[in-house]
N, C-alpha and C positions, 0 to 999 in steps of 0.2 A: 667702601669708605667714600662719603661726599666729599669733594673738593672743596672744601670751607671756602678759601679764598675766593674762589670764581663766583659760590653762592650767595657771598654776601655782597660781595663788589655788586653782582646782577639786583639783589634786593634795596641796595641803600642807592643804587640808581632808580630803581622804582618810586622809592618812594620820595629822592630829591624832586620826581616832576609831577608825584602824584600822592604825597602825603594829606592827611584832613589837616584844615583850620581848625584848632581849635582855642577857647578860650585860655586856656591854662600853658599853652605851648609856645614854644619859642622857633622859630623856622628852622629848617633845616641849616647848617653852619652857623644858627645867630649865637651868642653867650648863651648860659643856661638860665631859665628860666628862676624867680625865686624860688628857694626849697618850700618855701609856705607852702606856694600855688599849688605845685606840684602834691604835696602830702595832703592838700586840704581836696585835690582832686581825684587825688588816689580813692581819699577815703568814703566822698563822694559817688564814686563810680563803683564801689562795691555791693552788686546786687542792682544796681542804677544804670540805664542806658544814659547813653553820652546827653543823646536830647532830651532826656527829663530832669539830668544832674546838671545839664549849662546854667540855666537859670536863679538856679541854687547857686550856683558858683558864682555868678557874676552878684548877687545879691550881698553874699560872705562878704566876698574881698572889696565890695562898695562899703559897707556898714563896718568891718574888721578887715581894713589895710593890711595889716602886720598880724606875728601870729601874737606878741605882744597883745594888741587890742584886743584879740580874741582871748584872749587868755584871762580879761579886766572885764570878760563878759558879765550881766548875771544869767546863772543855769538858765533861769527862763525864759531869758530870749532870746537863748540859742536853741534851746529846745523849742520854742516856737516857729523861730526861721529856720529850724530842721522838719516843722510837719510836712507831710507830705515824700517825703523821699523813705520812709520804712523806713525798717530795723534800727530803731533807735537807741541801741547801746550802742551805736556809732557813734550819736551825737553825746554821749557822758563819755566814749572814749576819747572825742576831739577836744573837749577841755579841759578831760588830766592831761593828755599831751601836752597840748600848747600851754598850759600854766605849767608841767613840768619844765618846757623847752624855755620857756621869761623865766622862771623860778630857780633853775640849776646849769641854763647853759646860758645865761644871761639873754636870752632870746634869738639864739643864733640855733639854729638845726645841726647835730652829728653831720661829719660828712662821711662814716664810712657804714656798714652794711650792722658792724656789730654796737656801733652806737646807739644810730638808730633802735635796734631791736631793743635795746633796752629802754626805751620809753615806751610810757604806757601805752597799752593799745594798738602797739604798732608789731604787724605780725611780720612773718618772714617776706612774704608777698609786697605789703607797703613798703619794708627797709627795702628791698633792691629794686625796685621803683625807684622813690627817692635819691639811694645813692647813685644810681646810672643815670636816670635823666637831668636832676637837679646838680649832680657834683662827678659825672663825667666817669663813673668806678664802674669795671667792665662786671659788671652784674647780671644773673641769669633771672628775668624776670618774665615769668611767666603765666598767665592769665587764660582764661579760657578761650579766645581769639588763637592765641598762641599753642596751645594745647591743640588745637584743631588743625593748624598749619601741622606741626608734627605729626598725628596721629597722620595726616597724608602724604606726608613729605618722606615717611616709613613707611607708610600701609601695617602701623601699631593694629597688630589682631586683639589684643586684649582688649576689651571693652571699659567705657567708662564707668565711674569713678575709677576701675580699680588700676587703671592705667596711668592715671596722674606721676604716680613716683617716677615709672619708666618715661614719660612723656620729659617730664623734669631734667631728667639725666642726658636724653637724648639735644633736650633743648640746650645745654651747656655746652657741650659737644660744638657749638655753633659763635658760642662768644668769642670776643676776642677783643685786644687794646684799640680796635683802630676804632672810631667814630663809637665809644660806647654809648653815649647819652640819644642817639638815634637808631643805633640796632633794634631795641627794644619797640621802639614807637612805630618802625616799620614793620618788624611781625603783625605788631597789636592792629595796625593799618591793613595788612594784606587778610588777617583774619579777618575783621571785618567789614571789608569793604568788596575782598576778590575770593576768599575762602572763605565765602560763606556756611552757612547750618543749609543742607538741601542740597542743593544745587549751588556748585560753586562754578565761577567766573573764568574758568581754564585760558581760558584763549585772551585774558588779560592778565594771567599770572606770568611773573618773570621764573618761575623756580620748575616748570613743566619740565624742562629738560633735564631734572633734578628727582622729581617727585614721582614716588614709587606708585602712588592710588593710580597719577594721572596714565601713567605705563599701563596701569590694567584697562582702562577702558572704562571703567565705573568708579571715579572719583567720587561719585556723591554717596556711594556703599560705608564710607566712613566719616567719623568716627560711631564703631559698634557702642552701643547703649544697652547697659543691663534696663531691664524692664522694674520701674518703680511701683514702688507697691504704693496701692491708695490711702489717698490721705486721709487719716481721721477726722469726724464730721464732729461739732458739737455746738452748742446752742444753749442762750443766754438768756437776757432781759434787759434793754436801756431804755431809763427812765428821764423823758424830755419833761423838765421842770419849769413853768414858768411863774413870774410874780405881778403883784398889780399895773408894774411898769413895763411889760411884756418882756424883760432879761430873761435869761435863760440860764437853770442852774449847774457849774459846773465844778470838778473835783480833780484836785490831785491824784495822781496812782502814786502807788510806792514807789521808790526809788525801784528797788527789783522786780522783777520780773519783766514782761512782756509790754510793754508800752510806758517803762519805768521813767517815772517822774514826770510823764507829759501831762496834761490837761485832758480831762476827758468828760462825759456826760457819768452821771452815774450808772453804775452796772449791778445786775449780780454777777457769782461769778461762772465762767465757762465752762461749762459743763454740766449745768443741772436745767432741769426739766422748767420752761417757763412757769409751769402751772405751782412751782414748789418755790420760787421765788419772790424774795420781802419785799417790799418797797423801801425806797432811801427814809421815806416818813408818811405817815398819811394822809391821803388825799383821795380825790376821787378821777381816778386810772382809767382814761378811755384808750381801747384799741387805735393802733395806727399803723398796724401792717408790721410787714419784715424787712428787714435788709440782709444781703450774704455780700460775705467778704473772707478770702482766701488766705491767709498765712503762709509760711514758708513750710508747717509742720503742721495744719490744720487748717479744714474750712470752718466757718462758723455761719450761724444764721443766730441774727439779735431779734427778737422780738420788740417792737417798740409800743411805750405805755407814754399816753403824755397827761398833765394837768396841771391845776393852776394851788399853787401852796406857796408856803417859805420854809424855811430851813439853814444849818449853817454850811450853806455853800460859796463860790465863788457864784455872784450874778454877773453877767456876760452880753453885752449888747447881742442875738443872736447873728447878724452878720459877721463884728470881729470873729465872733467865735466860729461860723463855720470859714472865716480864714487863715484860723491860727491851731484847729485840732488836728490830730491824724484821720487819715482817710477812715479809718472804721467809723470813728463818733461824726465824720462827715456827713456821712449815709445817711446814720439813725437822725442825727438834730433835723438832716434835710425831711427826711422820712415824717419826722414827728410834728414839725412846720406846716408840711404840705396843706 
């Protein structure tokens, strides 16, 4: 049995002299940060490193103060000032939220874990986020930083994913009333900063004297990893359209699916053989090479066809546009320009 008390006392002094800056956070002992920040950071950071989600961040809450003004968005440019960060059913989950939280909590945030959960979009992970950092509720929030501190802090033999539940369990184990809106930020801190992926930082951890991997001699043995199986490969067609004023043709996607609602170049669709793929309209289609780009569930390679037509699309100064698509039609517009 860990001495909780000693282990946290040791960790929440860590991280008083050695916590990250970050945009969204409020110093250690300051007030709590707003719940906006906080949920719009959460949400930000899922699947997102810290330094490719700042920027995002400081962009939001420059243009949407409040979760109000977000919420008075149109979809479009939010979904534009969401290109670039993936998995974009985050960004159609950050506007039912926030137009639920203006529209039914008069624009104020739940402050407790089960409130939370009940708006849209917001899964168990964000609600105790939000209610421990932003509203002080000793909540077991745990992330994959955190998961990592555990798996070593135990010497967790189950391998991952399938260990998350126990990792869970274990991590609660650890909560407690005193300083809750900082416990959580210091795990998330010592994960990734001192208990790194590889090789971890032993000889700057405060919790050695604690942790079971560091007892073995070979810390960096965990967390064990099932071996993933390879991704599915599939392969497309985009078509770079231009017009007599050199714009460039672009289209809505459906609201569903995989890049739902954003702006894109026209496509066939994934999965079929270029050589069996339509054209948006007719023209005359020169080669211009491939692009590959990765998914969370597949890689893809687009073949890219460019020419000069019209049609009913959106035309697009080509520069706005490659500053305002997702990374995949990035590639091909770049691709098809070149």
């Amino acid at each position: 049995m860990l001495p909780v008390s000693a282990l946290r006392a040791a960790l929440l002094d860590w991280y008083d002299a050695h916590g990250r800056t970050l945009a969204w956070r409020a110093p250690p002992g300051s007030p709590p940060p707003d719940p906006y920040r906080v949920w719009l950071s959460e949400v930000m950071l899922q699947q997102t490193t810290t330094p490719h989600a700042t920027p995002y961040f400081e962009a939001f809450t420059a243009r949407w103060p409040t979760v109000t003004d977000l919420a008075t968005a149109e979809d479009s440019d939010v979904m534009a000032a969401w290109a670039g960060l993936g998995y974009y059913a985050r960004a159609r989950n950050l506007l039912a939220c926030a137009r639920a939280v203006a529209r039914d909590h008069g624009g104020v945030f739940p402050d407790t874990e089960a409130g939370l959960l009940a708006l849209p979009g917001v899964g168990a992970y964000t609600a105790a986020a939000v209610a421990a950092i932003a509203f002080g509720r000793p909540a077991n929030v745990v992330d994959g930083n955190v998961e990592r501190v555990m798996v070593r802090l135990f010497a967790v033999g189950t391998p991952l994913p399938a260990a998350k539940p126990e990792l869970k369990r274990l991590a609660a184990t650890l909560v407690a009333d005193d300083r809750p809106a900082d416990w959580p930020q210091a795990l998330m801190d010592l994960g990734a900063t001192v208990c790194r992926p590889g090789r971890p930082l032993c000889e700057a951890c405060p919790l050695t004297g604690w942790c079971a991997a560091f007892a073995s001699g070979q810390p960096e043995r965990w967390p064990l990893k099932t071996k993933k199986a390879d991704r599915p490969h599939r392969t497309g067609v985009a078509w770079v359209l231009r017009d007599g004023q050199g714009r460039v043709a672009l289209m809505r996607r459906p609201d569903k699916g995989l890049l739902g609602g954003m702006m894109g170049l026209p496509t066939s669709a994934w999965g079929v053989s270029p050589a069996d793929a339509a054209p948006p309209v007719a023209a005359d289609w020169r080669a211009a090479g491939a692009i590959e780009h990765v998914f969370t569930h597949f890689s893809l390679t687009l073949t890219v066809r460019v020419a000069e037509g019209e049609g009913d699309f959106v035309w697009t100064d080509p520069e706005a546009a490659l500053g305002a698509l997702p990374t995949v039609f990035r590639k091909a517009l770049e691709r098809g320009l070149g």
